[in-house]
C-alpha angles and dihedrals in degrees: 000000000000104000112246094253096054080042094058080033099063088028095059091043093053086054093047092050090049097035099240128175108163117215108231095159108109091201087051095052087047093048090059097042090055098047082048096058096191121213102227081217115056119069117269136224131195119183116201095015090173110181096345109257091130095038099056084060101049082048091078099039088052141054099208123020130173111201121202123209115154093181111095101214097049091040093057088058093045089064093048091049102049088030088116100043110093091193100049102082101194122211123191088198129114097262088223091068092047116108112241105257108247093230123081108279147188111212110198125164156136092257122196097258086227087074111035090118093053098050088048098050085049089048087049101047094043107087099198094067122113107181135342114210106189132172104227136159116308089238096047097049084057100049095048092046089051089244090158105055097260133091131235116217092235085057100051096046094054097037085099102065095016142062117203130193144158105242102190138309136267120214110223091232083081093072140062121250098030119234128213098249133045117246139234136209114239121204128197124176125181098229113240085242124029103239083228128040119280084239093056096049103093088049091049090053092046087053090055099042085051093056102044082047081105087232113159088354095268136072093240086059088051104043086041088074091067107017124065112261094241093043094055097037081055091046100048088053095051095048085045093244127147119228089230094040109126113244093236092064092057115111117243075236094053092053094057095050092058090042084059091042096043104030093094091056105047137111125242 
């Protein structure tokens, strides 16, 4: 028999290696249920699912669910504990390497905070999705929400297609283990209608990736470099921007005004 200390000892380290901080605080379930608003009748899909306690729960907001859990052993417990829920398909299978599901679909989840880029640049490039609802680092739900004031570039080339928005916060007393830092839910919806055409996506993107390039240390130094001197000067003022303003500091709104203003004179 392995003795109970090398068994904690190999357990913890699995949960190191896979980032996992399980969420045992029933106010905080609830609290990111209730951010996630399920359609009972959209597919539904949980990445990092552990042992279940979260997914029991969805099971009954939610007529088909497909619950994600790579790791074996909690795995193993997931599909004991949802053995009796018809609804609840569970996959012992890393959710990055899952084909987006060609139906309409909601994505929620305690995600392992390694890999919350990764799950969110899945979340962008699949077109069937709805919402995401994930519980991420405290720090990284604000910055992508743009809780501080300032915008991340992620944020602003999607802010066309996508709302983003920090839904509550988690303390990290509610998971085990506990982590050092508290955690946020972070909420992304597709809008039902882009706020730009569909056509003038790609230049609007490669507007923004031109700005947050991090040429001459403000967003008027980085756009110069496409846009005539006198258009842009013209443009920053009616959008109330400042030339030295950082482009971090630039709304998702603003962007889209000086996409409207300087569209006609940039370049492909």
């Amino acid at each position: 028999m392995v003795p109970r200390h090398t068994r904690a000892t190999e357990r913890d380290r699995s949960r190191r290696v896979l980032s996992q901080n399980f969420l045992v605080d029933p106010a905080a379930v609830d609290r990111l249920i209730r951010a996630a608003r399920p359609d009972p009748n959209r597919l539904l899909l949980e990445v990092g699912a552990g042992r279940g306690q979260l997914t029991r729960l969805l099971a009954a907001r939610s007529r088909r669910l497909i619950a994600y859990e790579v790791d074996p052993v909690a795995g193993a417990e997931l599909a004991r504990t949802c053995a009796d829920l018809p609804t609840v398909t569970c996959r012992r299978a890393d959710f990055l390497t899952a084909p987006p599901p060609r139906v309409p679909y909601d994505v929620i989840g305690n995600i392992p905070w390694s890999l919350t880029s990764a799950v969110v640049r899945w979340c962008m490039a699949a077109s069937g999705l709805r919402a995401a609802t994930l519980l991420t680092q405290l720090e990284y739900a604000r910055k992508r929400s743009g809780a501080y004031g300032r915008w991340t570039r992620l944020t602003v080339l999607n802010w066309p297609e996508f709302s983003w928005r920090l839904a509550g916060r988690v303390p990290r007393t509610a998971f085990r283990p506990v982590p050092r830092v508290d955690a946020g839910i972070l909420r992304i919806e597709r809008r039902r209608e882009p706020l730009l055409p569909v056509a003038a996506l790609p230049a609007y993107r490669r507007m923004v990736e031109l700005g947050f390039d991090g040429a001459g240390g403000s967003l008027a130094a980085s756009l110069g470099r496409r846009y005539p001197r006198a258009r842009l000067t013209a443009a920053l003022r009616a959008t109330r921007l400042d030339p030295a303003t950082p482009v971090g500091h630039v709304w998702p709104e603003q962007w889209l005004v000086l996409f409207r203003l300087l569209r006609p004179w940039g370049r492909a």
